[in-house]
N, C-alpha and C positions, 0 to 999 in steps of 0.2 A: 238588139244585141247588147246595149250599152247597159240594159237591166236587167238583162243573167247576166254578167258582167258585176253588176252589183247586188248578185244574190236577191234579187224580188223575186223571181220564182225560176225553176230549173228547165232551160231551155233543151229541146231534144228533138232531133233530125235524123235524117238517114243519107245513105248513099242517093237512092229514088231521088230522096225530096232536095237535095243539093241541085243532083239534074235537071230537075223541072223548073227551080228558082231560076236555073242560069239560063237555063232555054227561055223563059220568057223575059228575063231582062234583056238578050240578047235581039228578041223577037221587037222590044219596047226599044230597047238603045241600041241602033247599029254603028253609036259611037264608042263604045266599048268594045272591047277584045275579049274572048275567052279567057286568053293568060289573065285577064286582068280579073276576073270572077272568078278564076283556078288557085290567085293568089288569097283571094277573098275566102274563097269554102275554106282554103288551107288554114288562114288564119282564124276563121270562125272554127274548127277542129281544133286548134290548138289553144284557145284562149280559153273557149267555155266546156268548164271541165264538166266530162263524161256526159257529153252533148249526143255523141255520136253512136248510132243505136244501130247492131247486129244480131244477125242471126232472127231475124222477123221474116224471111221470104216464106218461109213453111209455111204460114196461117196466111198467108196471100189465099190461094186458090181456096179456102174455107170460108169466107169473108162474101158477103151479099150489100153492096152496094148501088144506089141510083146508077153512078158510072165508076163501073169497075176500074177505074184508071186510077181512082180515089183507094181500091184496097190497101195498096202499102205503103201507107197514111196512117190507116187504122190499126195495120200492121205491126207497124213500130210503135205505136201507139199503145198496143196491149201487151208488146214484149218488154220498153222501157217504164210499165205499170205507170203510165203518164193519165192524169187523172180529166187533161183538158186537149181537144185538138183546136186551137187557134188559128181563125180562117175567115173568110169573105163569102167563102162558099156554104154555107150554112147546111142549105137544101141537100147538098149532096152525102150530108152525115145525120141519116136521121136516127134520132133520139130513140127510136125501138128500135134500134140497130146497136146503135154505142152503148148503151146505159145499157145491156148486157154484159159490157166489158168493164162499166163502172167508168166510163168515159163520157163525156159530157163536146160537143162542137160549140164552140164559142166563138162571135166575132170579134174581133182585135179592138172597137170600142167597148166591147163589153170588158174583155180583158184586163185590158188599159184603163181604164178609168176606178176595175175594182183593185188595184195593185195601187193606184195613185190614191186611194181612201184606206188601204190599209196602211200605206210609206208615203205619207207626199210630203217630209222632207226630203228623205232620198231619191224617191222622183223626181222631185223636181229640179233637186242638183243635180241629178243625171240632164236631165230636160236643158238645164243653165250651159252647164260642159256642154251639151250636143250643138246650142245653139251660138255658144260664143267659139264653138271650134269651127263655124262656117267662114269663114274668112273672102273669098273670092265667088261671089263678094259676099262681103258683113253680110248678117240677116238681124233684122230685128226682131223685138218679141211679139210683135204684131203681126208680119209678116209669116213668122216662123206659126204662128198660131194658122192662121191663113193656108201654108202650107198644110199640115197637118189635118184643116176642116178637109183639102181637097179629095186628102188622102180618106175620108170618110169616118171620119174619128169624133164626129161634135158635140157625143156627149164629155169625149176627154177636155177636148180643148172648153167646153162652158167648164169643167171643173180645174180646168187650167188657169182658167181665169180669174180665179178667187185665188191665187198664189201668184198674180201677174207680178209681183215684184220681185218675183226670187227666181224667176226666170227669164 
């Protein structure tokens, strides 16, 4: 968020894919509330401009997917002419399926690490902000690194770590 936020590239979601974020964080954190992820979508809609993609249901049922639960993904994908879908799930978007649409499925280290080699001074102030706003408790930059390898990112974080001072 915090890097569509600062203009490194244009972030774009759907109603769908709101839902599906909060179901599984809720399914991961039964210490969270809805209201509290209801506030969250809200403010992710209102912060990052023209994030929020309609009128994609039509090309749903046209769409050939591994698992069709992934169509309006793709969806809003070729209606907001978004040229990346950013994801874990790699397999489920294959490349003679998208790259039809001039769409490419990318993991979030692959992403991430070509965004921080085209801007990693603003990466990484973004990265500095993120990590000195953890307060309770502090995180340090080692830790915060640590964090991130969990999250399955290591080629970001080895490129993270040749700007270890400025984060």
């Amino acid at each position: 968020m915090r890097l569509a936020l600062a203009d490194l590239f244009r972030a774009k979601w759907s109603k769908d894919i709101h839902r599906e974020w909060m179901e599984n964080v809720l399914k991961n954190r039964p210490d969270l509330k809805r209201e509290q992820l209801e506030r969250t979508k809200m403010l992710m809609d209102s912060f990052v401009r023209d994030a929020l993609v309609e009128g994609y249901e039509k090309l749903i049922p046209a769409l050939m997917l591994p698992d069709e639960n992934d169509c309006h993904v793709l969806a809003a994908a070729i209606r907001s002419a978004a040229s990346k879908i950013v994801t874990y799930n790699i397999k489920d978007f294959p490349m003679e399926v998208t790259k039809e649409y001039g769409i490419e499925a990318q993991h979030p280290d692959d992403f991430l690490s070509q965004i921080l080699e085209l801007s990693p001074g603003i990466f990484c102030g973004v990265v500095q902000n993120l990590r000195k706003g953890l307060k309770y408790p502090p995180v340090d930059t080692n830790s915060y690194l640590d964090m991130l390898e969990k999250l399955s990112l290591p080629l970001t974080v080895s490129r993270l770590k040749e700007f270890i001072m400025f984060i």
